[in-house]
PASEBA-1860 file (N, C-alpha, C; in nm, 3 decimals):
! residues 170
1> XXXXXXXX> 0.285/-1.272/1.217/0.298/-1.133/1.260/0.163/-1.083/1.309 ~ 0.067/-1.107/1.255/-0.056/-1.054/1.297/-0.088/-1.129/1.395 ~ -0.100/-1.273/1.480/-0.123/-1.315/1.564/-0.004/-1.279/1.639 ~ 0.101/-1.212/1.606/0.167/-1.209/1.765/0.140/-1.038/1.822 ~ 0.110/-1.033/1.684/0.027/-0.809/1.714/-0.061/-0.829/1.796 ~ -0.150/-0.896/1.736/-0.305/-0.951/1.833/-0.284/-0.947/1.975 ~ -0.201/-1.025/1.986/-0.166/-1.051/2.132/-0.086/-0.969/2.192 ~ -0.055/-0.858/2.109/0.048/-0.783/2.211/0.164/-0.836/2.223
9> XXXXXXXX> 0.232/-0.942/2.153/0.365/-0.982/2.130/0.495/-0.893/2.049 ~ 0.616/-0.903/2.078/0.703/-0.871/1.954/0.690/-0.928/1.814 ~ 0.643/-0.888/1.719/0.605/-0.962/1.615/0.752/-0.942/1.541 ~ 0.823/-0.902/1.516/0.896/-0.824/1.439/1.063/-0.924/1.486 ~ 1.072/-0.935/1.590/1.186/-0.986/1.613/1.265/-1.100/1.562 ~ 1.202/-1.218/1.506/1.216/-1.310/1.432/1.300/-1.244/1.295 ~ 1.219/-1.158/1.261/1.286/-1.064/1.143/1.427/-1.024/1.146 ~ 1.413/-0.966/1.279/1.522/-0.887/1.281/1.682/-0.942/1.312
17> XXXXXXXX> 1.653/-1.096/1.373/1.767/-1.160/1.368/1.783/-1.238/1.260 ~ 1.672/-1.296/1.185/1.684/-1.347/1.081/1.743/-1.310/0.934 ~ 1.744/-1.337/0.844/1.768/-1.306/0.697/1.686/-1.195/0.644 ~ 1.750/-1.064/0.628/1.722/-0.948/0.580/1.646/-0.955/0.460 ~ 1.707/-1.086/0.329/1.626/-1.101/0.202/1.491/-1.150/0.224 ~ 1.522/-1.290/0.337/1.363/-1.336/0.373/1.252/-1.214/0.380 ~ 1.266/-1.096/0.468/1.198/-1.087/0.529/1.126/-0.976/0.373 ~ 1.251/-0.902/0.318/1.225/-0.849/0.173/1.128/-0.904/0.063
25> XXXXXXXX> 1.151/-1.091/0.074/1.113/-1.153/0.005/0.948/-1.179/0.099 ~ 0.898/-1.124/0.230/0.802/-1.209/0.276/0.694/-1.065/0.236 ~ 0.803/-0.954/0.211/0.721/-0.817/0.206/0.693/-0.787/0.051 ~ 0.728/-0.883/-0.031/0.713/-0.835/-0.178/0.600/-0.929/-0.170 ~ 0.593/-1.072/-0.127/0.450/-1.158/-0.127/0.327/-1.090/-0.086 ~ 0.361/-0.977/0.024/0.184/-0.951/0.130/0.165/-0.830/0.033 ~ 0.252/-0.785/-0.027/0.221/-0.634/-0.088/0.251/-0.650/-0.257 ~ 0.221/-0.768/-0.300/0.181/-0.762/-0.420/0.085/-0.745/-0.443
33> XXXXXXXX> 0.065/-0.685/-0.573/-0.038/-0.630/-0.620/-0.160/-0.732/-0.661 ~ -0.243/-0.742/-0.643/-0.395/-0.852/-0.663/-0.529/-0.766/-0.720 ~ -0.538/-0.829/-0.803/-0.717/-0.762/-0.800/-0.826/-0.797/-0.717 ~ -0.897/-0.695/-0.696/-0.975/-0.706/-0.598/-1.071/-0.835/-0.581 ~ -1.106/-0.886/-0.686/-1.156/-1.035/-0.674/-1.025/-1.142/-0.706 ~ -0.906/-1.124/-0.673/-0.818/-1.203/-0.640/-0.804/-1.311/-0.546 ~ -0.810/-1.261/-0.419/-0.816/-1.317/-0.283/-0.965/-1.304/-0.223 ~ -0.969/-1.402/-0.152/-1.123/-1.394/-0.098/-1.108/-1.326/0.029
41> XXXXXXXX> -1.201/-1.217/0.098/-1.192/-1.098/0.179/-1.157/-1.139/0.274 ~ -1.113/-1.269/0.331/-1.073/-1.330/0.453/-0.923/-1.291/0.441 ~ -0.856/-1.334/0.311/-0.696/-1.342/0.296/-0.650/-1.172/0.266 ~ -0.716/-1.126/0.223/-0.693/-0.957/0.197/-0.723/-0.880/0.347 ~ -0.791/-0.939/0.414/-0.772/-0.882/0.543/-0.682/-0.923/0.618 ~ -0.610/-1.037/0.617/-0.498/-1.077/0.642/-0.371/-0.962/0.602 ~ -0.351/-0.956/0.474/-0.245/-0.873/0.440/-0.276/-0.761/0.464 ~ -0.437/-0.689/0.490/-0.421/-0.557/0.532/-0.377/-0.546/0.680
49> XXXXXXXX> -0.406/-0.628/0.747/-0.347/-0.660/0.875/-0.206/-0.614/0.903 ~ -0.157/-0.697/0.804/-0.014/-0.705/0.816/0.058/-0.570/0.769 ~ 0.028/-0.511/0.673/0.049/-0.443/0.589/0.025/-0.286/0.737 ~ -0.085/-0.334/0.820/-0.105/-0.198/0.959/-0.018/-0.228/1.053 ~ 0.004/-0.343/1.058/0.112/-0.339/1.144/0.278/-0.323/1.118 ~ 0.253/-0.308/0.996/0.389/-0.277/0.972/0.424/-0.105/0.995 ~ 0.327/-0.086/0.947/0.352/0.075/0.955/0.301/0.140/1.079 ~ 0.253/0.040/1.188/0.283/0.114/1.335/0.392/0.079/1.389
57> XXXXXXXX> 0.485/-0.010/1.282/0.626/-0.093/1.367/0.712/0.008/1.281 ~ 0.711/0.123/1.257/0.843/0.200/1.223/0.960/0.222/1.262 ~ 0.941/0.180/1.384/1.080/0.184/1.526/1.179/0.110/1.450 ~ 1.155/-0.020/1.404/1.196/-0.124/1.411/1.268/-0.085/1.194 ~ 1.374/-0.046/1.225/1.479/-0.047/1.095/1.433/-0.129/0.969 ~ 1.438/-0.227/0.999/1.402/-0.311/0.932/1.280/-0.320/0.873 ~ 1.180/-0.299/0.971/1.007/-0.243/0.905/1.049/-0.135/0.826 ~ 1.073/-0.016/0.886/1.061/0.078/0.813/1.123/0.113/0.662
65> XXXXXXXX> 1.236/0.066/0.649/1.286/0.040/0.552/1.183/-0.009/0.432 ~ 1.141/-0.098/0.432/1.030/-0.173/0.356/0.910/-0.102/0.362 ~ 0.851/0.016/0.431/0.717/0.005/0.416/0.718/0.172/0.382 ~ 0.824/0.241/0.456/0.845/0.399/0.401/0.838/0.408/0.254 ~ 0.893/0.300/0.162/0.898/0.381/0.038/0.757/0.350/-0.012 ~ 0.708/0.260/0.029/0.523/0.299/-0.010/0.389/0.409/0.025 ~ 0.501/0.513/0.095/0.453/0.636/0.092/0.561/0.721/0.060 ~ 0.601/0.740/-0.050/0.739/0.808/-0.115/0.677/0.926/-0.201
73> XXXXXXXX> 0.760/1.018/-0.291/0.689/1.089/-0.376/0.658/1.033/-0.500 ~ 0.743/0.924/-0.511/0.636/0.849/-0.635/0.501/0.834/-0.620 ~ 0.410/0.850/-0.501/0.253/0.839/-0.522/0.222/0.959/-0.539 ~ 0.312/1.065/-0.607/0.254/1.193/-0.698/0.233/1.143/-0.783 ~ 0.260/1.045/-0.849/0.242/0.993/-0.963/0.093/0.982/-1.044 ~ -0.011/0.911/-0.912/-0.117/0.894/-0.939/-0.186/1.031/-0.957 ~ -0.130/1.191/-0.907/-0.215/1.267/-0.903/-0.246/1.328/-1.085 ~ -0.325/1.417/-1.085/-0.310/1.452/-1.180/-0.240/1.520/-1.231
81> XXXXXXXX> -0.185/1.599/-1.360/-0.054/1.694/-1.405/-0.124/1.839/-1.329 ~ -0.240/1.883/-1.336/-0.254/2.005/-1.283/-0.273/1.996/-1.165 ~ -0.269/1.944/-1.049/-0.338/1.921/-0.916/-0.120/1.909/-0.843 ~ -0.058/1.795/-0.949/0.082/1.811/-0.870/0.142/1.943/-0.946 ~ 0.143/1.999/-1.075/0.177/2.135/-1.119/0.184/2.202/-0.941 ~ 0.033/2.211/-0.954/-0.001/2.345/-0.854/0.067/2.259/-0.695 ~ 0.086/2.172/-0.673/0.127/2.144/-0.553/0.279/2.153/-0.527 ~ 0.338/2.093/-0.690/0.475/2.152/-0.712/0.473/2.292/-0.651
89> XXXXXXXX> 0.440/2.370/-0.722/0.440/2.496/-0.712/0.438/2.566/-0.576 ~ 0.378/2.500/-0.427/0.330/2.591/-0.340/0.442/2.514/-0.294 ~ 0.513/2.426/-0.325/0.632/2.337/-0.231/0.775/2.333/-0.319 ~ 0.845/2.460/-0.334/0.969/2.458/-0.399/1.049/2.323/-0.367 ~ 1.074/2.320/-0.240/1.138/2.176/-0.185/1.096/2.074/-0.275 ~ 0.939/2.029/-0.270/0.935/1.866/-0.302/0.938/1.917/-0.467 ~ 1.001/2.011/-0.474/0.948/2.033/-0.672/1.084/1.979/-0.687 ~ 1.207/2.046/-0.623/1.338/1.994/-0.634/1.363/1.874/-0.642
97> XXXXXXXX> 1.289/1.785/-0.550/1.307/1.643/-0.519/1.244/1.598/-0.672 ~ 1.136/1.622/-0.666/1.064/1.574/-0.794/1.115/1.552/-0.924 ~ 1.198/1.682/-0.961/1.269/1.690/-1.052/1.402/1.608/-1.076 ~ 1.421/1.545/-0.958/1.568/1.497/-0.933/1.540/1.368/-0.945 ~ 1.395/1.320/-0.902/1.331/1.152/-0.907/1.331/1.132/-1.019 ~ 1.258/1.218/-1.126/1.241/1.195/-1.261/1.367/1.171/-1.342 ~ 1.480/1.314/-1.292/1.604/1.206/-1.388/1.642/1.133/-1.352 ~ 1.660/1.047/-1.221/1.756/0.950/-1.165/1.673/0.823/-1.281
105> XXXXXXXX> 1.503/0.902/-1.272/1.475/0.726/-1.363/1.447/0.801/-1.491 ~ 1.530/0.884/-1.548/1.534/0.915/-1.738/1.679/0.806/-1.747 ~ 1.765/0.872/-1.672/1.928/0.814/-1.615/1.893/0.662/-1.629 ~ 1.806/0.583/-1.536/1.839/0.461/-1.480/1.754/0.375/-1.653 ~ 1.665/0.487/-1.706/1.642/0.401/-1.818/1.668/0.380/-1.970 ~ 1.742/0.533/-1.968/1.835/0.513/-2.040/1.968/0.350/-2.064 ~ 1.981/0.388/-1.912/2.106/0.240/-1.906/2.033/0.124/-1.933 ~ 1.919/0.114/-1.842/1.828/-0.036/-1.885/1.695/0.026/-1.921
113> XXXXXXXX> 1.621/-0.029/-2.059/1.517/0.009/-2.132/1.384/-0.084/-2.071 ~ 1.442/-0.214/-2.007/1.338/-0.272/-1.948/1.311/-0.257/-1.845 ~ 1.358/-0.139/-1.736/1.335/-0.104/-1.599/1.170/-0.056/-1.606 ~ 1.153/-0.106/-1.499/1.007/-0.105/-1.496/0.988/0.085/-1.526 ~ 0.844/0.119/-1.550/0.817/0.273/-1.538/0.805/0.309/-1.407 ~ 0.812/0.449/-1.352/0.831/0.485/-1.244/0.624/0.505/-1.202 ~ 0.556/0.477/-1.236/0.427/0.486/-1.245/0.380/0.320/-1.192 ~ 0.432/0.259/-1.314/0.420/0.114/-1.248/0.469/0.021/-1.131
121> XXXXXXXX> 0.574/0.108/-1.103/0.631/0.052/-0.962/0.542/0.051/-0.824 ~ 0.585/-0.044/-0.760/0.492/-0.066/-0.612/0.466/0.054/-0.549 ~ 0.585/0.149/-0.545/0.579/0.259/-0.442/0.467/0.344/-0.519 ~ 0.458/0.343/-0.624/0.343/0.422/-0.702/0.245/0.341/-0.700 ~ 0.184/0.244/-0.693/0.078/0.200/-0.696/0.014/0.133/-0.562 ~ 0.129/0.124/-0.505/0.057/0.026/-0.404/-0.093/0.093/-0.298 ~ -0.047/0.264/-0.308/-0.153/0.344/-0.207/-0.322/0.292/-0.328 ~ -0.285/0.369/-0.448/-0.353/0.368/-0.531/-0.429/0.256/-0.522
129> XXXXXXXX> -0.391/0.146/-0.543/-0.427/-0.002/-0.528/-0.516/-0.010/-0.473 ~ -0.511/-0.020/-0.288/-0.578/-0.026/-0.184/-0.748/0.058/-0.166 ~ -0.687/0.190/-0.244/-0.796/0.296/-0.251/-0.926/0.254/-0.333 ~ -0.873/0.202/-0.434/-0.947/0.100/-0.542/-1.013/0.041/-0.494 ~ -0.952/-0.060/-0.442/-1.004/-0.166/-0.404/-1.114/-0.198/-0.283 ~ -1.125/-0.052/-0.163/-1.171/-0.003/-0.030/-1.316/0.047/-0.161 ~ -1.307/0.131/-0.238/-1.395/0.154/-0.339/-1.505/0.076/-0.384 ~ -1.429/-0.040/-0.437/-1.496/-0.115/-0.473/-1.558/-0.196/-0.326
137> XXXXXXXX> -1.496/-0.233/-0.236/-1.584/-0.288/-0.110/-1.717/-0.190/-0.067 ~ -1.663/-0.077/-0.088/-1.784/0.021/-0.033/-1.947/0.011/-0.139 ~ -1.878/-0.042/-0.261/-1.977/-0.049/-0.364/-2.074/-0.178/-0.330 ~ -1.967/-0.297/-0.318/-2.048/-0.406/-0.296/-2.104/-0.390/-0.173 ~ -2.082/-0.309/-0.012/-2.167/-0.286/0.088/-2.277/-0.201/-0.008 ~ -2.291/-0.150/-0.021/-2.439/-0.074/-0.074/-2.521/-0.138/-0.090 ~ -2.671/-0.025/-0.056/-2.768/-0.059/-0.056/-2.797/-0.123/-0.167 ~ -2.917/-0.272/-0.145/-2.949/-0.268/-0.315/-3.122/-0.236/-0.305
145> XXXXXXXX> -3.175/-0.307/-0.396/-3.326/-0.244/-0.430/-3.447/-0.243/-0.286 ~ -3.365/-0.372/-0.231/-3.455/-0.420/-0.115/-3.406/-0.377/0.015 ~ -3.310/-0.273/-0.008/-3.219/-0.215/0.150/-3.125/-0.270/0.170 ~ -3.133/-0.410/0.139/-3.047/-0.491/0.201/-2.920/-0.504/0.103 ~ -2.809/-0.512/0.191/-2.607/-0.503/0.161/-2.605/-0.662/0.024 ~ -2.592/-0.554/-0.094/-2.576/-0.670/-0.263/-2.463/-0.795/-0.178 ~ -2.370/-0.760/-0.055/-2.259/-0.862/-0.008/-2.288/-0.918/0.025 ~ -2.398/-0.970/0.056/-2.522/-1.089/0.078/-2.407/-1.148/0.235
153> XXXXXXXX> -2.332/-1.292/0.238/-2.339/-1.317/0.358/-2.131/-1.285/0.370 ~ -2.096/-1.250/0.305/-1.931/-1.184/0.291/-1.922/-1.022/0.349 ~ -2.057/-0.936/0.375/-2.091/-0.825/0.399/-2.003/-0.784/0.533 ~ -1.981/-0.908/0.605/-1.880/-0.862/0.808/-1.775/-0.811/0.701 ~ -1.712/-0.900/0.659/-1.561/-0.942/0.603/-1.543/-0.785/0.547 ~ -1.639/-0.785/0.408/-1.562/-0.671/0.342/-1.612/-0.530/0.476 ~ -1.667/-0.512/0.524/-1.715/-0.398/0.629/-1.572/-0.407/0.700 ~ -1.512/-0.520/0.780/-1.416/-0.519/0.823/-1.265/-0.472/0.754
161> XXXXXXXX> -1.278/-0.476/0.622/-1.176/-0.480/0.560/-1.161/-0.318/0.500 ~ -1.309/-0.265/0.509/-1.315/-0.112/0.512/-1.285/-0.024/0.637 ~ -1.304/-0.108/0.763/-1.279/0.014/0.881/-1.109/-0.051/0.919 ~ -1.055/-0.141/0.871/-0.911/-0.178/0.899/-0.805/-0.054/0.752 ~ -0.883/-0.056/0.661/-0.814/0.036/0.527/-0.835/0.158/0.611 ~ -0.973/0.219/0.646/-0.956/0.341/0.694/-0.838/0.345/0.799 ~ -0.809/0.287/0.895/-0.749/0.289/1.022/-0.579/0.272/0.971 ~ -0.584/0.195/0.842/-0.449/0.239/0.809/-0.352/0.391/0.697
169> XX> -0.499/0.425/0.671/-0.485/0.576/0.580/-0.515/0.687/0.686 ~ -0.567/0.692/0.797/-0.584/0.746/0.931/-0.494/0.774/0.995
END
Protein backbone atom coordinates (compact mmCIF):
# COMPACT_ATOMS: atom_id res chain seq x y z
CA UNK A 1 0.00 0.00 0.00
CA UNK A 2 2.56 2.49 0.69
CA UNK A 3 4.60 1.77 -2.43
CA UNK A 4 1.65 1.95 -4.61
CA UNK A 5 0.67 5.59 -2.61
CA UNK A 6 4.26 6.55 -3.40
CA UNK A 7 3.71 6.20 -6.78
CA UNK A 8 0.49 7.56 -7.18
CA UNK A 9 -1.14 4.14 -7.75
CA UNK A 10 -4.63 2.69 -6.53
CA UNK A 11 -3.41 1.18 -3.46
CA UNK A 12 -6.66 0.19 -2.06
CA UNK A 13 -8.18 -1.85 -4.81
CA UNK A 14 -6.74 -5.23 -4.18
CA UNK A 15 -8.74 -4.73 -0.92
CA UNK A 16 -11.64 -3.97 -2.19
CA UNK A 17 -12.22 -6.99 -4.37
CA UNK A 18 -10.59 -9.13 -2.10
CA UNK A 19 -11.62 -10.67 1.39
CA UNK A 20 -13.19 -8.07 3.67
CA UNK A 21 -11.66 -10.22 6.92
CA UNK A 22 -8.14 -10.14 5.21
CA UNK A 23 -8.04 -6.79 4.90
CA UNK A 24 -9.64 -6.40 8.85
CA UNK A 25 -7.12 -8.87 9.74
CA UNK A 26 -4.11 -6.77 7.75
CA UNK A 27 -5.56 -3.55 9.77
CA UNK A 28 -5.50 -5.10 13.29
CA UNK A 29 -1.53 -6.17 12.42
CA UNK A 30 -0.34 -2.26 11.27
CA UNK A 31 -2.40 -0.78 14.17
CA UNK A 32 -1.48 -2.84 16.95
CA UNK A 33 -0.39 -1.48 19.69
CA UNK A 34 3.80 -1.64 20.21
CA UNK A 35 5.99 0.12 22.48
CA UNK A 36 7.92 2.58 21.36
CA UNK A 37 11.19 0.59 21.46
CA UNK A 38 9.26 -2.26 19.88
CA UNK A 39 9.95 -1.82 16.22
CA UNK A 40 13.00 -0.23 14.97
CA UNK A 41 12.07 3.49 13.46
CA UNK A 42 12.39 2.11 9.94
CA UNK A 43 9.23 -0.41 10.52
CA UNK A 44 7.11 2.22 12.60
CA UNK A 45 7.47 4.51 9.80
CA UNK A 46 6.24 2.01 7.67
CA UNK A 47 2.95 1.61 9.60
CA UNK A 48 2.76 5.31 10.10
CA UNK A 49 2.79 5.42 6.45
CA UNK A 50 0.20 3.22 6.11
CA UNK A 51 -1.80 4.11 8.87
CA UNK A 52 -1.71 8.20 6.53
CA UNK A 53 -2.73 6.72 3.91
CA UNK A 54 -5.45 5.20 5.07
CA UNK A 55 -7.04 8.09 6.38
CA UNK A 56 -6.55 10.17 3.13
CA UNK A 57 -8.33 6.98 1.44
CA UNK A 58 -11.77 7.69 3.17
CA UNK A 59 -13.60 7.54 -0.21
CA UNK A 60 -12.96 4.12 -0.34
CA UNK A 61 -15.84 2.15 2.19
CA UNK A 62 -13.82 -0.17 3.06
CA UNK A 63 -10.87 2.20 4.41
CA UNK A 64 -13.07 4.11 6.12
CA UNK A 65 -14.83 1.73 7.91
CA UNK A 66 -11.58 0.57 9.65
CA UNK A 67 -9.88 3.73 10.34
CA UNK A 68 -13.08 6.14 11.39
CA UNK A 69 -13.53 4.37 14.58
CA UNK A 70 -9.94 5.38 15.61
CA UNK A 71 -11.14 8.76 15.85
CA UNK A 72 -14.53 7.94 17.64
CA UNK A 73 -15.69 9.40 21.03
CA UNK A 74 -14.02 6.80 22.82
CA UNK A 75 -10.70 9.02 22.60
CA UNK A 76 -12.66 11.14 25.30
CA UNK A 77 -11.57 8.62 27.18
CA UNK A 78 -8.00 9.69 27.45
CA UNK A 79 -9.16 13.24 28.48
CA UNK A 80 -9.43 14.11 31.82
CA UNK A 81 -12.96 13.91 34.06
CA UNK A 82 -12.91 17.80 34.33
CA UNK A 83 -11.64 18.93 30.86
CA UNK A 84 -14.58 16.19 29.17
CA UNK A 85 -17.20 17.34 32.24
CA UNK A 86 -16.74 20.86 30.82
CA UNK A 87 -16.66 19.78 27.14
CA UNK A 88 -19.69 17.55 27.86
CA UNK A 89 -21.24 20.42 28.98
CA UNK A 90 -20.71 23.11 26.07
CA UNK A 91 -21.87 20.05 23.62
CA UNK A 92 -25.41 18.72 24.79
CA UNK A 93 -25.26 16.49 21.57
CA UNK A 94 -21.91 14.60 22.16
CA UNK A 95 -23.03 14.45 26.06
CA UNK A 96 -26.09 12.39 24.72
CA UNK A 97 -23.91 10.20 22.65
CA UNK A 98 -21.57 9.81 25.54
CA UNK A 99 -23.99 8.75 27.82
CA UNK A 100 -25.44 6.22 25.46
CA UNK A 101 -21.58 4.76 24.70
CA UNK A 102 -21.15 4.21 28.31
CA UNK A 103 -24.31 2.03 28.71
CA UNK A 104 -24.15 0.12 25.52
CA UNK A 105 -20.64 -1.01 27.30
CA UNK A 106 -22.25 -1.23 31.22
CA UNK A 107 -24.99 -3.49 28.89
CA UNK A 108 -22.31 -5.32 26.77
CA UNK A 109 -20.42 -6.10 30.15
CA UNK A 110 -22.72 -7.00 32.12
CA UNK A 111 -23.49 -9.97 29.44
CA UNK A 112 -19.66 -10.69 29.03
CA UNK A 113 -17.35 -9.75 32.16
CA UNK A 114 -14.28 -10.40 29.99
CA UNK A 115 -15.06 -7.75 27.27
CA UNK A 116 -12.26 -5.76 27.06
CA UNK A 117 -12.70 -2.02 29.02
CA UNK A 118 -13.88 0.68 26.91
CA UNK A 119 -10.48 2.66 27.83
CA UNK A 120 -8.42 -0.24 26.74
CA UNK A 121 -9.79 -0.68 23.43
CA UNK A 122 -7.89 0.39 20.15
CA UNK A 123 -10.32 3.17 19.37
CA UNK A 124 -9.27 4.62 22.79
CA UNK A 125 -5.85 4.20 22.66
CA UNK A 126 -4.65 4.02 19.47
CA UNK A 127 -4.54 8.29 19.08
CA UNK A 128 -3.07 8.24 22.61
CA UNK A 129 -0.46 5.70 21.62
CA UNK A 130 1.04 7.55 18.70
CA UNK A 131 1.13 10.90 20.79
CA UNK A 132 3.37 8.99 23.23
CA UNK A 133 5.32 7.70 21.27
CA UNK A 134 5.96 11.21 18.68
CA UNK A 135 6.92 12.38 22.51
CA UNK A 136 9.17 10.25 23.16
CA UNK A 137 10.94 10.69 19.47
CA UNK A 138 11.00 14.38 20.15
CA UNK A 139 12.91 13.53 23.43
CA UNK A 140 15.44 11.33 21.87
CA UNK A 141 15.91 14.30 18.96
CA UNK A 142 17.01 16.68 21.71
CA UNK A 143 19.71 18.47 22.32
CA UNK A 144 22.29 16.75 24.49
CA UNK A 145 25.31 18.35 26.48
CA UNK A 146 27.43 18.78 23.31
CA UNK A 147 24.41 20.24 20.95
CA UNK A 148 24.46 17.42 19.25
CA UNK A 149 20.81 15.02 18.60
CA UNK A 150 21.32 11.96 21.95
CA UNK A 151 19.75 9.86 18.29
CA UNK A 152 23.21 9.68 17.40
CA UNK A 153 22.97 8.04 13.70
CA UNK A 154 18.80 6.85 13.81
CA UNK A 155 18.25 10.86 14.26
CA UNK A 156 16.78 11.08 9.89
CA UNK A 157 14.46 8.12 10.83
CA UNK A 158 12.95 9.27 14.07
CA UNK A 159 12.84 13.25 12.59
CA UNK A 160 11.03 11.57 9.75
CA UNK A 161 8.72 9.71 11.77
CA UNK A 162 7.90 13.10 13.65
CA UNK A 163 7.03 15.31 10.53
CA UNK A 164 4.95 12.07 8.95
CA UNK A 165 2.89 11.87 12.84
CA UNK A 166 2.50 15.59 12.54
CA UNK A 167 1.12 15.41 8.87
CA UNK A 168 -1.20 12.75 10.02
CA UNK A 169 -2.77 14.72 13.26
CA UNK A 170 -2.75 17.85 10.74
Amino acid sequence: VNEKAREGLPAWQAFERGDPEKFAALMEAVLAPRGRDGDPPKHRLARLLFTLHAFRSLEHDLVRGAVLRLVSLQLWLGLSSGRRALELHRHPALAKHWQRMLKRDRKARQKDPGLTPLEERREAAFLPSLLGAFFGDLEALGAGEAGESRAGRGAAALLRLCEHFLELVV
